[in-house]
N, C-alpha and C positions, 0 to 999 in steps of 0.2 A: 172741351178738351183743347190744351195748347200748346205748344214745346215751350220747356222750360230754358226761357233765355235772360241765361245770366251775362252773354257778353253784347256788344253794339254790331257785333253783323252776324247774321241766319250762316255761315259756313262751319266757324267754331260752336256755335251752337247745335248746331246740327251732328258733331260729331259727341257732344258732350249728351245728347239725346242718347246717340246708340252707343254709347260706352253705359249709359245708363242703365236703356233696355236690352242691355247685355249683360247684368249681372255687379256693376260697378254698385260701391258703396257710395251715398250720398256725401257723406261726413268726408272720403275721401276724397271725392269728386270736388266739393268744396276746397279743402286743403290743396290741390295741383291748382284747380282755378285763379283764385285770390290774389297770389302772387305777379298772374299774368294779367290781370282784368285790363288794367290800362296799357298794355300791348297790344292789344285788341283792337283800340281804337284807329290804329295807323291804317287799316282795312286787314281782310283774310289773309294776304299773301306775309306783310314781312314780317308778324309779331312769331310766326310758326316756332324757330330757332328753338324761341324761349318757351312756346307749347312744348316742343319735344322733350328741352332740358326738364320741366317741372314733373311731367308724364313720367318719364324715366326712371327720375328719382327716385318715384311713390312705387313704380315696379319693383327698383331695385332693393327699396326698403321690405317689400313685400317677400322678395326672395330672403333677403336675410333671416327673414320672421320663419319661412317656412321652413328655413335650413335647421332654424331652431326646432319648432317640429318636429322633423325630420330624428332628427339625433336623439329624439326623446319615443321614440318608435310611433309617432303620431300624425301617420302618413295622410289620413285624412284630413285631417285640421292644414297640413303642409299642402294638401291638393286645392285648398280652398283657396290658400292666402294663394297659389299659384299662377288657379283661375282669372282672379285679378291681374296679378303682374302682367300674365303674359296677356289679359286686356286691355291696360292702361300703355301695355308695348306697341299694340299693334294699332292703338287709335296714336299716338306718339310719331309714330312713322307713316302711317299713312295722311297724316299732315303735312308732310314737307312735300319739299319740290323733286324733282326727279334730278338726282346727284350730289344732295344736299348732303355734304361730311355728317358720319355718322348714321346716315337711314340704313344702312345696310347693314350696317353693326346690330344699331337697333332691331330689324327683321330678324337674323340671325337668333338675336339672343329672344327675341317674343317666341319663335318657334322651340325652338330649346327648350321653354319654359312651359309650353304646351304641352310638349313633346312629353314633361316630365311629372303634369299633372295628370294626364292621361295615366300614366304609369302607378304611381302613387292612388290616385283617388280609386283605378282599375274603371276611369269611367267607360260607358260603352258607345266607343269610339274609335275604331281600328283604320291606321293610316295607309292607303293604297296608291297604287301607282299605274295609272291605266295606259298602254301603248295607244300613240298618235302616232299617224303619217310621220311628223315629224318630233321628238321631244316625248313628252308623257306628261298626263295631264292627275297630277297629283289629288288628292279626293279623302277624304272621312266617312268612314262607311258605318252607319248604326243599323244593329241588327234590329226587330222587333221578337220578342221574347215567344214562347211555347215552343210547340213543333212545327214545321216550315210545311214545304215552302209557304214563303210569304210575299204579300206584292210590293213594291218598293218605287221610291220616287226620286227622280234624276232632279238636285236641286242646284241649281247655278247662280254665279255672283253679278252683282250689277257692274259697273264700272271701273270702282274704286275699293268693291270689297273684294272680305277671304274668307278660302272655306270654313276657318275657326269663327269668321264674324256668321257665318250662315248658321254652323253648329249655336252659337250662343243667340241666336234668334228665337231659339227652343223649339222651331218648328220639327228638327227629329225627334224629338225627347213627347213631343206633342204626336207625332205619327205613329212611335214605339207603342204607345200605350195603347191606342188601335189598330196594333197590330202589321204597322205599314213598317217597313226599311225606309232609309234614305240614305244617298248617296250627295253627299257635298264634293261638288267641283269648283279647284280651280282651272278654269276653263282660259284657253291662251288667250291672253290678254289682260288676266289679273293671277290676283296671289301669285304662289311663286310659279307656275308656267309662266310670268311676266319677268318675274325680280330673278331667280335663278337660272331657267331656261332663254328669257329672252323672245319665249313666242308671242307674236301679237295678236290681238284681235281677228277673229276669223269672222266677216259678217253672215257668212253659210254656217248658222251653228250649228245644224246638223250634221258637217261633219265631225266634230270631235261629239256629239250628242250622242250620235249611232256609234262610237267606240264606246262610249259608255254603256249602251244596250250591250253591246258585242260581251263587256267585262259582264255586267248582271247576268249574260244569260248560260254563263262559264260559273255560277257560284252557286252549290246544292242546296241554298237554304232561300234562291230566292224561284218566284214562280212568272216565268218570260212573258206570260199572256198578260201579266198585270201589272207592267210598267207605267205610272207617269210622269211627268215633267212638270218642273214649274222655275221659276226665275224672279228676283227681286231687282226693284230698281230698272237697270238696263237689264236683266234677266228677263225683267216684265216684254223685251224687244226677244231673245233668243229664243226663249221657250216656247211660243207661238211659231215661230218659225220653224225651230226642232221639228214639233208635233203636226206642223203642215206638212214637212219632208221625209222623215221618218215615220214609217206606217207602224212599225213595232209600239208605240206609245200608243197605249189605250185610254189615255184621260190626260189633262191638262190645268192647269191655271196659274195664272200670273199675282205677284204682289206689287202694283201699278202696271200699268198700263203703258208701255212706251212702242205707241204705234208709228213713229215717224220721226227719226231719233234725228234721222239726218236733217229734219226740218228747224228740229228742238235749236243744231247747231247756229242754224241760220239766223233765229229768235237771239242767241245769247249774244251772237256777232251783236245783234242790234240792242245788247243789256234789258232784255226780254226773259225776267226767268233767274230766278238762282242757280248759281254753280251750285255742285255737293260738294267740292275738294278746293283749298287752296291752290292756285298755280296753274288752274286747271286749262288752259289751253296745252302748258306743256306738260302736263299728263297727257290728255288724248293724245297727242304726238307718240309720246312716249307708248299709250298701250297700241297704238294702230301703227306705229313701226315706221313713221312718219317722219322729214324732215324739216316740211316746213307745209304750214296751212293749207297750201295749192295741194300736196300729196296727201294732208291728215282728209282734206274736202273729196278727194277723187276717191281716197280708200272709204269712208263713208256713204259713199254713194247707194248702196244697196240696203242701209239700214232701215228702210221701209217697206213696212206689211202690205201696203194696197197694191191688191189683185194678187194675193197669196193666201190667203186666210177661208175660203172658199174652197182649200184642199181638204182643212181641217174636220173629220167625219167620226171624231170622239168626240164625249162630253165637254166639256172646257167650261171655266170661272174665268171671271173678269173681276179685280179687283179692285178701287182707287179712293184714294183719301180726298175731299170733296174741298180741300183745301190746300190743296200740294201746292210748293211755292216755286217748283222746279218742273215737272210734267202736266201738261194741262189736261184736267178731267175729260174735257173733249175726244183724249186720245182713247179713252176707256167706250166712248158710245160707239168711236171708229171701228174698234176693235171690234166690237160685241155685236157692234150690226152688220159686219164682214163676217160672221161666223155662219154664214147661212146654210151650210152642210152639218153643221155640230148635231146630232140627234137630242141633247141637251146642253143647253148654252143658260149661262144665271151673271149677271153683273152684278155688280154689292158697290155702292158707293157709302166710304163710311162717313158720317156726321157727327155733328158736337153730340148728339142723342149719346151714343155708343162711346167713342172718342177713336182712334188710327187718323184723325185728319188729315195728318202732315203728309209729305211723302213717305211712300212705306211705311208708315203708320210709325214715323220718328216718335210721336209722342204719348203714343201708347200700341204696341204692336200685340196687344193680347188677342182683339177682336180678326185679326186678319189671321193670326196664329190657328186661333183655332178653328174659325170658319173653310181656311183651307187646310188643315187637319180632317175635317167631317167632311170635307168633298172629296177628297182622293179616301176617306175610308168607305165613303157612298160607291162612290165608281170605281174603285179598285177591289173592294169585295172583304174591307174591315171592318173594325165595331165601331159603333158611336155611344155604346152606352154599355 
């Protein structure tokens, strides 16, 4: 199994993966690329402009399709071509640089378009807004079907994603079915707690973690003893931490692995490692509230698990693609052999055997989808079958 790379550097490719395995049309995925391929070549950062322009377009041709739809009372067919747009919006903008004319626009209008397929298609998806110390950490809450309560799972973003790219991971739609809730955050430092609030990165995720419990255990359809967490990407760093510090979480798991994120940074100073994001030193700035490398480095300081992991006294997964080109597998044995309080602890490295190889299983995230689906319906008291 191998990500499909149609441009000359793993950044663009990598986003062209999870617009993929997010639902994106191949046929249209092709038509936004093609035009850009040899922009690509200049390296990740300067061809973005014309990423965004081509993305856009195929959005906004999308909306007009659906408006058609729409007016034809065919609200479902209108929530589909939606889905798209406001995916090809939100991988669009999250390729530029932090201030780039237009991303905001763009944001704006990817949420809107969400906002309005949710509406239309009536999918199950209800948008909430959970109080923080400071700001409010906005969230998608899928219920799991029958009579309640039910247990439910706090899922947070890595870096650079949003809680619409965690919904389109399918991992709720995957929990629903067994019976689990989940709750998609954006947690400060991404999605809009970044872009509209302005909050940044908090390396204690436990705090805004344990608001989250605080909202779950205020809603009559969920059940507070059977909470857990999990985290993608740089998620794969929070979520461990969460479930270390918050006793309320009864189970855990990660998708990758990121046991030492602060070290990761050190690594990429020395071009050790793929970025995920174009521009990406001034992102991290940007999400850790940073003004220049000396303060992004000091506020980093804490994004390491050793001698924390030892708290952790629920089940927990370990998950990691055996071939990530951004977080080393390494970080996955750190992790899994720091769990030594866990009452059950299981690692899963995926292989070309199955395919998820890449990071967070960029190149096929079915195998990671549903093996942690069946762990939090194991430990949290759902069906697998």
């Amino acid at each position: 199994m191998a990500l499909f790379e149609y441009f000359p550097n793993y950044i663009w490719n990598l986003s062209v993966a999870i617009a993929m395995e997010s639902g994106g049309q191949i046929g249209e995925v092709i038509d936004m690329c093609a035009p850009i391929r040899d922009a690509a070549a200049g390296g990740a950062d300067v061809g973005t402009p014309a990423f965004m322009q081509q993305w856009a377009m195929m959005g906004d041709k999308l909306i007009a399709l659906a408006d058609e739809d729409e007016a034809k009372g065919r609200a479902i067919s209108a929530s589909n071509k939606l889905e798209r747009a406001a995916l090809y919006l939100f991988t669009a903008e999250r390729m530029q640089g932090h201030g780039q004319p237009g991303r905001k626009e763009t944001y704006a209008k990817a949420r809107a378009t969400f906002d309005r397929s949710t509406r239309l298609g009536r999918i199950n998806r209800e948008r909430v807004e959970i109080p923080l110390a400071q700001g409010t950490m906005p969230a998608l809450y899928t219920r799991a079907g029958g009579p309640g309560p039910h247990p439910v799972v706090v899922y947070c973003n890595g870096l650079d994603s949003c809680k619409e790219l965690l919904y389109w991971s399918r991992l709720p739609e995957a929990l629903a079915r067994r019976g689990v809730s989940t709750l998609c955050v954006d947690q400060p430092g991404s999605g809009e707690a970044l872009r509209l609030q302005g909050l940044p990165v908090d390396p204690h995720s436990e705090n805004w973690a344990a608001k989250a419990v605080d909202w779950l255990e205020g809603q009559p359809d969920v059940d507070p003893k059977r909470v857990g967490m999990t985290g993608i990407s740089l998620g794969g760093h929070f979520a461990p931490r969460a479930v270390a510090y918050e006793p309320r979480f009864a189970s855990g798991a990660v998708w990758g692995a990121n046991h030492n994120w602060r070290e990761v940074q050190d690594k990429r100073m020395q071009r050790e490692g793929e970025n995920p994001v174009p521009h990406y030193w001034a992102h991290v700035m940007w999400a850790f509230g940073a003004s220049d490398m000396d303060e992004f480095l000091a506020k980093s300081t804490d994004m390491n698990l050793n001698g924390h992991m030892d708290r952790i006294t629920v089940p927990f997964l370990v998950t990691h693609g055996a071939e990530d080109r951004q977080i080393s597998v390494a970080y996955a044995d750190d992790l899994y052999d720091q769990l030594v309080n866990s009452p059950r602890r299981e690692k899963v490295i995926f292989t070309a055997r199955e395919g998820g190889v890449e990071h967070v299983g960029a190149d096929n995230m079915a195998y990671g989808r549903d093996l942690i689906a069946d762990w939090f319906a194991e430990t949290l008291g759902g069906a697998t079958a």
